[in-house]
C-alpha positions in Angstrom: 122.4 8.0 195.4 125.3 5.9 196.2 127.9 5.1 193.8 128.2 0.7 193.5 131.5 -0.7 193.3 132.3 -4.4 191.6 131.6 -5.7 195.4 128.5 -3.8 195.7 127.1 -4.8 192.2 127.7 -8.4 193.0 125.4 -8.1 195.4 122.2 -6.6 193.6 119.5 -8.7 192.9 116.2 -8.0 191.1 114.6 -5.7 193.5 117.7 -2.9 193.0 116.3 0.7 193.4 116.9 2.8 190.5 119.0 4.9 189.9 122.1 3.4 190.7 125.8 5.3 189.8 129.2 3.3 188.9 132.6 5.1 188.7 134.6 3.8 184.6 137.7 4.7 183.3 137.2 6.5 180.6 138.5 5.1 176.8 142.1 6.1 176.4 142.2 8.9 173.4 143.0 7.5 169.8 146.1 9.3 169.3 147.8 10.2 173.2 149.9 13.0 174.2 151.7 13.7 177.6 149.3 15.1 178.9 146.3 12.9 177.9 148.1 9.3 179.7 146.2 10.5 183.1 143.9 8.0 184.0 140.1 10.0 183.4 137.3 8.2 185.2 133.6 9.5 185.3 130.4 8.5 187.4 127.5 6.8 185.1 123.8 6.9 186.4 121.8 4.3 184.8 118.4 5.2 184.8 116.2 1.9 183.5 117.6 -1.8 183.9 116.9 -4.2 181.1 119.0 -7.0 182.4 120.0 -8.3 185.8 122.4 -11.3 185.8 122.8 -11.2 189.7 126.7 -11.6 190.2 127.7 -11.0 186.5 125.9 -8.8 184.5 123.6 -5.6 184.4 122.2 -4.1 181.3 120.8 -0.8 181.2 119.7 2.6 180.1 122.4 5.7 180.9 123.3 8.7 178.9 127.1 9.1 177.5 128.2 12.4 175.7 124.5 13.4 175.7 123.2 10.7 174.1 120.8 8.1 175.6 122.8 4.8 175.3 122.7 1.0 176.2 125.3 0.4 179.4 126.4 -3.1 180.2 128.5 -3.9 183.1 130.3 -7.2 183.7 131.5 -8.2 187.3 131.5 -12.1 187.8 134.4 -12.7 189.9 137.2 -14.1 187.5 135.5 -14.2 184.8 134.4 -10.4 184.0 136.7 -9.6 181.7 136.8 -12.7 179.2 132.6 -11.9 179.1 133.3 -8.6 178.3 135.7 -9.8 175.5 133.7 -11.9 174.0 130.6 -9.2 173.3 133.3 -6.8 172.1 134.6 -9.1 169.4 130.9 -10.4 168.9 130.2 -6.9 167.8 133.0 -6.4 166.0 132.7 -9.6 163.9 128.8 -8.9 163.3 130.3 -5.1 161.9 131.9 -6.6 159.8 129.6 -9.6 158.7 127.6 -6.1 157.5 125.0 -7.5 159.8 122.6 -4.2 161.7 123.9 -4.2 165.3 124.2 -1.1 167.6 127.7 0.7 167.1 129.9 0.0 169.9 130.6 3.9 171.6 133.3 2.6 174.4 134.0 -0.1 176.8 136.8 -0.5 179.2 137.0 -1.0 183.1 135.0 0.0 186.4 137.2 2.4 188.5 137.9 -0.4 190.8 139.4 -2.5 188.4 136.9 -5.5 189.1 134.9 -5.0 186.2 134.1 -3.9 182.6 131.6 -2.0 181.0 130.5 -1.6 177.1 128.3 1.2 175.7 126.3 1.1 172.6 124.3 3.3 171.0 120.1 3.1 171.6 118.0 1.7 169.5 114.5 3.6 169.2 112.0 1.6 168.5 114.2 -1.7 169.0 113.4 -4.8 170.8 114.9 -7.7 172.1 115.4 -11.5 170.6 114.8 -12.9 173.7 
């Protein structure tokens, strides 16, 4: 299995073999020490795709700290990170609007630095407005 980069996931389209692996900076700890401001990344496999925006978005299934979890990546050229902006704070302000969403686990950037991802937690049993 070959690990995609933002240039490589740019160019899927809906026939992509599963599974495919990205490289993400992990989520800088809460409170950081010395020793923590080292730049941690880790290798994602997502296992099912729900979503396939070709050239901007990919929705899928992975597992993060042992849990099975929702993974979306964001790569449109210039425009990646205010996308991934705006479904942060859309979760955020739904939170706290009290309305049922998934919790948001971590989001931050692809190793490459031309991207973003977000990770929710899975909804058994879910199912999707569109």
């Amino acid at each position: 299995m070959k690990t995609l980069d933002s240039k490589t996931l740019i160019k899927l389209n809906h026939g992509a073999g599963l599974p495919l692996a990205v490289r993400i900076v992990l989520p800088a700890p809460e409170a950081p020490s010395a020793a923590s401001l080292e730049i941690e990344t880790a290798e994602i496999v997502i296992s099912e795709l729900f979503r396939l925006l070709p050239k901007k978005r990919l929705v899928g299934i992975t597992r993060w700290q042992e849990k099975k979890v929702i993974i979306k990546l964001f790569y449109q050229k210039l425009h990646w990170s205010r996308h991934l902006q705006r479904e942060v704070n859309g979760l955020r302000n739904a939170t706290n609007a009290a309305i049922p969403v998934p919790a948001m686990l971590a989001s931050g950037i692809l190793e490459d630095g031309r991207g973003g991802y977000l990770i929710t937690e899975f909804l058994e049993g879910g199912y999707n407005l569109d």
